[in-house]
C-alpha positions as CSV (number, residue, x, y, z in Angstrom):
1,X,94.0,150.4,151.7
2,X,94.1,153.6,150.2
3,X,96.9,156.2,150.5
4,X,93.9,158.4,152.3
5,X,93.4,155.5,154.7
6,X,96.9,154.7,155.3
7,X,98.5,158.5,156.2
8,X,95.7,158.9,158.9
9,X,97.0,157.7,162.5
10,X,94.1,156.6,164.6
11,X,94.7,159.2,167.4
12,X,92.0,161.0,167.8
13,X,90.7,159.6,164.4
14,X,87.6,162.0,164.3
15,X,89.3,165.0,165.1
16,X,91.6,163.8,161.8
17,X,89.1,162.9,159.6
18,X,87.2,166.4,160.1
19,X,90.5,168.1,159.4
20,X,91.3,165.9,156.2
21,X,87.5,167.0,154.9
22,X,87.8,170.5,155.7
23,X,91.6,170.1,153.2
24,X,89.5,168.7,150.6
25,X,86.3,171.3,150.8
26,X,89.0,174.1,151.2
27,X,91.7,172.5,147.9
28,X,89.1,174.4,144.7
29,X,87.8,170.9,143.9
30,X,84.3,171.6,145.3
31,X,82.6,174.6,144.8
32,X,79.6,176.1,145.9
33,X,76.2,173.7,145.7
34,X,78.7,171.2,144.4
35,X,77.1,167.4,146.1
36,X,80.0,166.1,148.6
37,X,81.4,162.6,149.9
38,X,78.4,160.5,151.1
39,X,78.9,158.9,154.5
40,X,79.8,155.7,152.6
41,X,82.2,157.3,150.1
42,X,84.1,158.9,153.2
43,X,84.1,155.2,155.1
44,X,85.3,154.3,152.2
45,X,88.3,156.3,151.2
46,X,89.4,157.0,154.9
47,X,88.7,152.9,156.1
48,X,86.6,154.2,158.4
49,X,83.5,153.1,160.1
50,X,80.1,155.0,158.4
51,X,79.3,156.0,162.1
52,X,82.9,157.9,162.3
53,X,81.8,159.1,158.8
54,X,78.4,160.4,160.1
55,X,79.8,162.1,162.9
56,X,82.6,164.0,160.7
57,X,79.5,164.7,158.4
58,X,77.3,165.7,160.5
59,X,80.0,167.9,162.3
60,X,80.6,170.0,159.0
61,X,77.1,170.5,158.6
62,X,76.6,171.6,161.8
63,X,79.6,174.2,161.3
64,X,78.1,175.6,158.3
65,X,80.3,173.5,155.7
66,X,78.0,171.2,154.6
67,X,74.4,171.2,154.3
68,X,72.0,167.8,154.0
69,X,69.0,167.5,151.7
70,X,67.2,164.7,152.6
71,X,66.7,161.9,150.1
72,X,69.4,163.7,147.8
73,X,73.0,163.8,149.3
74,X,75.2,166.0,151.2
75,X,76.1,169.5,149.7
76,X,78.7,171.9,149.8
77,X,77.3,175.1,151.6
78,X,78.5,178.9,150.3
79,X,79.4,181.4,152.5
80,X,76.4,183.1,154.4
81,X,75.3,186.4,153.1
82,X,76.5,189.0,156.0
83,X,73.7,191.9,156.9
84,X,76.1,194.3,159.1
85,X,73.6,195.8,161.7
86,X,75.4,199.1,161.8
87,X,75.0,200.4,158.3
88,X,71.8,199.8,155.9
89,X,73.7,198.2,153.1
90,X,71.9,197.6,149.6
91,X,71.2,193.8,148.8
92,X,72.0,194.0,145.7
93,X,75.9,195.2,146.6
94,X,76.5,193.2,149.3
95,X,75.6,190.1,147.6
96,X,77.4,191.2,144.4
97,X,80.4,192.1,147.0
98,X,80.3,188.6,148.1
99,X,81.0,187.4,144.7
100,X,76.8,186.1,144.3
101,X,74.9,187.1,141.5
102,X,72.0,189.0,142.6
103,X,68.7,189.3,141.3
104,X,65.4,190.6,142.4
105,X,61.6,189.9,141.6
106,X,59.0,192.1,142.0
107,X,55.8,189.8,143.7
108,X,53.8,192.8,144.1
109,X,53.6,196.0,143.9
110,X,50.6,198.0,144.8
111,X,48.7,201.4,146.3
112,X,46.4,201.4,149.4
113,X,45.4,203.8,151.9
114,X,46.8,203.7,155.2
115,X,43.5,202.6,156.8
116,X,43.9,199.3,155.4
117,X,47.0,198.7,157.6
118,X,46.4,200.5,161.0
119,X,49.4,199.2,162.5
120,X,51.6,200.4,159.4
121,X,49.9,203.7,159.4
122,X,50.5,204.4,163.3
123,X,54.2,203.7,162.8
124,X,54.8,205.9,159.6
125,X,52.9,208.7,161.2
126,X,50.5,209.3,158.9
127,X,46.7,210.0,158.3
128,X,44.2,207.2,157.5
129,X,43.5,208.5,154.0
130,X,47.6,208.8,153.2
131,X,48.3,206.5,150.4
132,X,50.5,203.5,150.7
133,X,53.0,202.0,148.1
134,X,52.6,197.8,149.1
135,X,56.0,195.9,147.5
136,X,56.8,192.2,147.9
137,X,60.1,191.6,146.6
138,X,61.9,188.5,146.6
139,X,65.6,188.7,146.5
140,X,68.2,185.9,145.6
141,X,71.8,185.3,145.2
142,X,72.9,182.9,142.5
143,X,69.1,182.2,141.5
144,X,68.7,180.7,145.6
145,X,65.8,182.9,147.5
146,X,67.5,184.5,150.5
147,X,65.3,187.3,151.4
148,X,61.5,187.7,151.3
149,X,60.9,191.3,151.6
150,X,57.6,193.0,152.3
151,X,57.1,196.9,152.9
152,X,55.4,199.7,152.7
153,X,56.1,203.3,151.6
154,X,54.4,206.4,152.0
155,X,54.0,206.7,148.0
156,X,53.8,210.8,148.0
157,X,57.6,210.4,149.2
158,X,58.5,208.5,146.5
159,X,56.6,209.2,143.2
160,X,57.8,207.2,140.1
161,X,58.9,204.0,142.1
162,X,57.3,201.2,140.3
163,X,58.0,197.8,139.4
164,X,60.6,198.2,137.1
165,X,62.8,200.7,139.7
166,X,62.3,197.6,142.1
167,X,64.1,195.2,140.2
168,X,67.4,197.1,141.4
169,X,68.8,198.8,144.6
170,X,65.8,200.3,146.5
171,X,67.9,202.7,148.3
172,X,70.1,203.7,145.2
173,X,66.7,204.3,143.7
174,X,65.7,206.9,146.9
175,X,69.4,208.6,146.4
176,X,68.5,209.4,143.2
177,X,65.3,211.0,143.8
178,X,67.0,213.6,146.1
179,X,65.7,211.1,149.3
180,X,68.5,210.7,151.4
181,X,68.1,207.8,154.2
182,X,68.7,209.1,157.6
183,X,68.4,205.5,159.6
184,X,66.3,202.6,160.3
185,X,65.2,201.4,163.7
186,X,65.2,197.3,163.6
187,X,64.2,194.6,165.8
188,X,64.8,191.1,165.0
189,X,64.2,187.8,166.2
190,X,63.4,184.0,165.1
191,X,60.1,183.3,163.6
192,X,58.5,179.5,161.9
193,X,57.8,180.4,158.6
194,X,54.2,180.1,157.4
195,X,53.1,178.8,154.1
196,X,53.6,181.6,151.7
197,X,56.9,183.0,153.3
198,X,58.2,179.4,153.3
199,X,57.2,178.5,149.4
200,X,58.5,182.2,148.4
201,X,62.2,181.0,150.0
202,X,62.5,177.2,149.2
203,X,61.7,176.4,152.8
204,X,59.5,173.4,154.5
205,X,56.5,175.2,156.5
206,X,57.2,175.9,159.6
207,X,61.1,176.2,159.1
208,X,62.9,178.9,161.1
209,X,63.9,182.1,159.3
210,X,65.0,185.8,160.9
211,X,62.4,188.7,160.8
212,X,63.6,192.2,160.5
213,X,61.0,194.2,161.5
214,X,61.9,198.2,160.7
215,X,60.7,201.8,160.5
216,X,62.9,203.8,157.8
217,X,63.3,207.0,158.0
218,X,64.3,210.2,155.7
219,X,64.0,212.6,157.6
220,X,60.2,211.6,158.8
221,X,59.2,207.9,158.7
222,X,59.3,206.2,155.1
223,X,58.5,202.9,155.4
224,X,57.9,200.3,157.5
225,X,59.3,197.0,156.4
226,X,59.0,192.7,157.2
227,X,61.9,191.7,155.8
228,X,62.5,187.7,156.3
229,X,65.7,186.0,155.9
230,X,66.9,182.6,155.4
231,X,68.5,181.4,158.4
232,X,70.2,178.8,156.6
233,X,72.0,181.7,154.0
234,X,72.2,184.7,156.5
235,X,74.2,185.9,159.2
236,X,74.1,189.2,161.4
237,X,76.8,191.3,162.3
238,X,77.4,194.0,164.8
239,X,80.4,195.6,166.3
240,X,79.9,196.8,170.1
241,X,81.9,199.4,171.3
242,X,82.6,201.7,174.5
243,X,81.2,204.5,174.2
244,X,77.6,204.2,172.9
245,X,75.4,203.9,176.0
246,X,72.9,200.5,175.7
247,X,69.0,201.5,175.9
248,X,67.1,199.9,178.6
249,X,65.4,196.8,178.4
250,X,62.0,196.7,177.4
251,X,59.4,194.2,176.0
252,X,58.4,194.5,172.5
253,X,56.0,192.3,170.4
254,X,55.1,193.4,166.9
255,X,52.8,190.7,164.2
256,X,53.4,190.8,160.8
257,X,51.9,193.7,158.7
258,X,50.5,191.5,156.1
């Protein structure tokens, strides 16, 4: 028996055993995306039974510790990505904040008129004839996708904003073209992710991902945004406080504007 197996007491042996894996994901010898005990490697070294082994496994997964991939092990999972919900924060300095290397590609980046997109075009306020900048960008941390972004800008707000300004902070970008960024109204909620948005992130079709639906705004509307998130990598936070009256309850329902 191993000294592992011999300093745990057997009550309550699960309880212990998630404990003594948390020590070892938490002691620098596995890092982020780093592959992790298998079931039988943990019966192993704890002289456990691989269903007391599951359960602990399956327990860090479900806490965000440890992520499966079917057919190729057991991984260790990073921290999520945070998107505080009080505050628009630039991708690119939150993920670099969160010690991720962040990078961005530019999957398309075209003009249109606002006729093409009624929905768009009723949000941003604009005339049928008003032409639209269409960008796709897909963001990632460490090379992972995390973000499939897709928006539209009124392009007469923003001339000069081409590919090659999109590769970096969008809003840094609007700062220095004398556009400051007064808010953003959001709405959010679970979607299944079709096809395309589930190829662009790494995802089976039909996983579940977060959809940020917004309306930016410098002082008039700005763009109008689809932003789709792993659910697997993100997080949202928000802060509630007394003081800020809550708005009444009301039924939305918005579809894609692509």
């Amino acid at each position: 028996m191993s000294a592992d197996a011999s300093s745990l007491i057997r009550t309550p042996v699960y309880h212990q055993l998630n404990d003594r894996l948390l020590e070892l994901l938490r002691s620098g010898q596995y890092r982020s995306g780093d592959r992790f005990l298998t079931e039988r490697e943990v019966a192993a070294r704890f002289g456990l039974s691989r269903i007391t082994a599951n359960k602990a496994l399956s327990g860090l997964v479900a806490a965000g510790h440890l992520e499966f991939r079917k057919g190729v092990g057991t991984f260790v999972r990073g921290e999520a990505l945070e998107n505080d919900l009080r505050s628009l924060v630039s991708f690119t300095h939150k993920a670099a904040a969160s010690g991720r290397r962040p990078t961005t590609r530019v999957l398309t980046c075209q003009r249109l008129a606002a006729r093409e997109v009624p929905l768009v075009r009723q949000e941003l306020e604009v005339d049928e004839a008003e032409p639209l900048l269409f960008v796709e960008r897909l963001r990632l941390a460490d090379e992972e996708p995390v973000i499939l972004e897709r928006r539209h800008l009124v392009a007469r707000l923003c001339p000069g904003l081409g590919r090659r300004e999109l590769t970096g902070s969008l809003y840094e970008w609007l700062a220095r073209a004398g556009l400051k960024v007064s808010g953003a109204d959001q709405r959010i909620r679970a979607v299944n992710a079709d096809r395309a948005i589930a190829t662009a992130l790494g995802l089976k079709s039909g996983a579940a991902v977060l959809q940020v639906h917004a309306v930016g705004r410098a002082a008039v509307p700005l763009w109008v945004e689809d932003t789709f998130y792993r659910g697997d990598r993100y997080e949202f936070h928000n802060l509630l406080a007394d003081g800020a009256p809550p708005r009444p309850a009301r039924s939305a329902w918005w579809s894609p504007t692509t």
